[in-house]
C-alpha atoms as one frame of an Amber mdcrd trajectory, in Angstrom:
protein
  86.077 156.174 137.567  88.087 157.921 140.719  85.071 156.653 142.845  85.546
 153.692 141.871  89.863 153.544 142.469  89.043 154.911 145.884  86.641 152.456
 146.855  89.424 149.779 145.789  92.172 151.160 147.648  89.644 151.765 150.848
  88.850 147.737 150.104  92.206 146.736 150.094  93.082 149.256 153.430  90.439
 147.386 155.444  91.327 143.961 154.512  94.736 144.621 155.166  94.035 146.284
 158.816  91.330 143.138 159.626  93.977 140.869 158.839  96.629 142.261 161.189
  94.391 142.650 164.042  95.607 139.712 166.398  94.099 136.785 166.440  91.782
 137.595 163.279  92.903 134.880 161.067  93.934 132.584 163.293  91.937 129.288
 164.341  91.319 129.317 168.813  93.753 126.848 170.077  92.480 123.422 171.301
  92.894 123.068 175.349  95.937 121.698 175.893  95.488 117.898 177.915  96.644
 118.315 182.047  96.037 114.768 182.353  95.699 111.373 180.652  94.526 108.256
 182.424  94.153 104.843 180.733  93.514 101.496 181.493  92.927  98.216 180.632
  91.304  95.386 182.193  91.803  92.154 180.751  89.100  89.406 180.960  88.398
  86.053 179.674  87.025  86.466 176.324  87.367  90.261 176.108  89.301  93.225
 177.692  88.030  96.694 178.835  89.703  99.857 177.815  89.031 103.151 180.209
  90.683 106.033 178.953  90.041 109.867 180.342  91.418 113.221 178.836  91.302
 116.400 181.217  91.963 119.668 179.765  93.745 122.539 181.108  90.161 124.296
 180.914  88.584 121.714 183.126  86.548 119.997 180.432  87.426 115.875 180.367
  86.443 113.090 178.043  85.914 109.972 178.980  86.123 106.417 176.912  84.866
 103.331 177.838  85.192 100.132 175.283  85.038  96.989 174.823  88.013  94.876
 172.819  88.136  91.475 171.524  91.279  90.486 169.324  92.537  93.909 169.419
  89.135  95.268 167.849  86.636  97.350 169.140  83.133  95.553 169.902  81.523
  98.797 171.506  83.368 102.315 172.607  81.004 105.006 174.154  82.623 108.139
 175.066  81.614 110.450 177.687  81.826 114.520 177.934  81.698 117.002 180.913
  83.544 119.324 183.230  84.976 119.023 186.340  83.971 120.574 189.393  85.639
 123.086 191.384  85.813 119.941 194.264  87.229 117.898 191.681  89.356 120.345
 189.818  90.928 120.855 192.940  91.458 117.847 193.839  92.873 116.418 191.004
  95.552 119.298 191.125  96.230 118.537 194.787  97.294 115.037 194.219  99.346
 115.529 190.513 101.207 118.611 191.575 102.163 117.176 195.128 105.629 116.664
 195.470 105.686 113.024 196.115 103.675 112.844 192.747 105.548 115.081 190.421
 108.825 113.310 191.582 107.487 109.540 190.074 110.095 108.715 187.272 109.324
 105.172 185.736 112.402 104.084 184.062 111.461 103.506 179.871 111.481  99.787
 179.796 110.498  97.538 176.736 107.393  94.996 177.411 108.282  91.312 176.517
 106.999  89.635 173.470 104.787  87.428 176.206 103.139  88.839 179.321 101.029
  86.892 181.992  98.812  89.077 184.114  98.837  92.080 182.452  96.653  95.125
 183.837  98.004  98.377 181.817  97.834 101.796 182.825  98.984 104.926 181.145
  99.195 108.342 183.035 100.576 111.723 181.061 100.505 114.749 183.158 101.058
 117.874 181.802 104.066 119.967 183.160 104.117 123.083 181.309 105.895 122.143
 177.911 106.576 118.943 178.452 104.805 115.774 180.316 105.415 113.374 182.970
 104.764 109.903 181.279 103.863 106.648 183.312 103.344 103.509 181.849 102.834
 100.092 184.414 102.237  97.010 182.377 100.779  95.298 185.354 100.636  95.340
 188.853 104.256  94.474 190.109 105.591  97.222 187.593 103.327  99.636 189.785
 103.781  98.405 193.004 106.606 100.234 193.993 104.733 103.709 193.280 101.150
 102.685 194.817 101.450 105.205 197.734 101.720 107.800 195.077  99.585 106.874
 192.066  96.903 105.679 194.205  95.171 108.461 195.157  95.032 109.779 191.329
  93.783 106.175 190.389  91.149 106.482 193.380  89.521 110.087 191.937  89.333
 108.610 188.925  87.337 105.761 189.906  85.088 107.913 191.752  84.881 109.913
 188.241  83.862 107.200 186.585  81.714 105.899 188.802  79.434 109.059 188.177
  76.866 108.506 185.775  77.363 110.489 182.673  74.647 110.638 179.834  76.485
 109.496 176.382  77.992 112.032 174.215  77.917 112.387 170.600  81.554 113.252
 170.552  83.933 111.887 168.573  86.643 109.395 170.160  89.514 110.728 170.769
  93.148 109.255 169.044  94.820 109.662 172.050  92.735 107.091 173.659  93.258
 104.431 170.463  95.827 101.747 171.823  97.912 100.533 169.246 101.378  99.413
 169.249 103.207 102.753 169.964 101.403 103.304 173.839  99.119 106.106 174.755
 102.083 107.793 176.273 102.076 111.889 174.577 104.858 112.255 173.098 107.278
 114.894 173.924
């Protein structure tokens, strides 16, 4: 019968001193985003949606899809890690001064738009991001000298070919009426 007490209160002692250790009980945070690039590319018939996520730990995923009406026809996603070249350089040109200094002023889109080419940049800046959204190509004119060389390693990201991932898609990369801006 004391055996038996002991072994309780030695029971409850361990599962007390596991649960304080740090850490123990508590899920591993998910890598917080560094950057967030999308686009779309109106066509025709159909538009095409490119949207990339790269994590703080240098791991991105990439979306590619296909819309028609607002609906998905076809959305692959992509998975991988940077390089230390393109780590690198993808820090060189979103922490350079002339970068980190973009503000867009907030502006509402009209109920009708002609020659529309969205794109959607977040960049992470310690608790907060720096959120850029050009409807089309005059709204991101004035910036070109500074968004182009992020615009230009991403292309050249893209361009890579990537086998097809499994992965599930992302909701930061699902357009719907509220942008793909991160919200503060």
């Amino acid at each position: 019968m004391r055996t038996a007490k002991y072994m309780r209160l030695f029971c409850f002692l361990l599962l007390i001193s596991l649960a304080s250790v740090p850490g123990a009980s508590q899920p591993a945070a998910a890598p917080t985003i560094r950057v967030l690039l999308s686009e779309v590319m109106p066509g025709a018939m159909s538009a095409d949606q490119y949207c990339t996520l790269v994590f703080n730990n240098r791991h991105f995923h990439s979306e590619k899809a296909s819309r028609h009406h607002g609906k998905d026809t076809d959305r692959k996603v992509y998975e991988g890690d940077l390089s230390d070249a393109e780590w690198s350089s993808l820090n060189t040109i979103i922490d350079s001064p002339d970068f980190r200094d973009i503000t867009v002023p907030k502006s509402v889109a009209p109920l009708i738009m002609q020659d529309t080419h969205p794109y959607t940049i977040s960049v992470g800046r310690n608790e907060k991001y720096q959120n850029l959204e050009f409807l089309d190509s005059k709204n991101l004119k004035p910036y070109q000298i500074q968004i182009k060389p992020l615009l230009q390693w991403w292309k050249s990201l893209r361009a890579q070919r990537l086998p097809e991932s499994n992965a599930p898609v992302n909701d930061h990369c699902s357009l719907d009426s509220t942008h793909a801006i991160i919200a503060q």
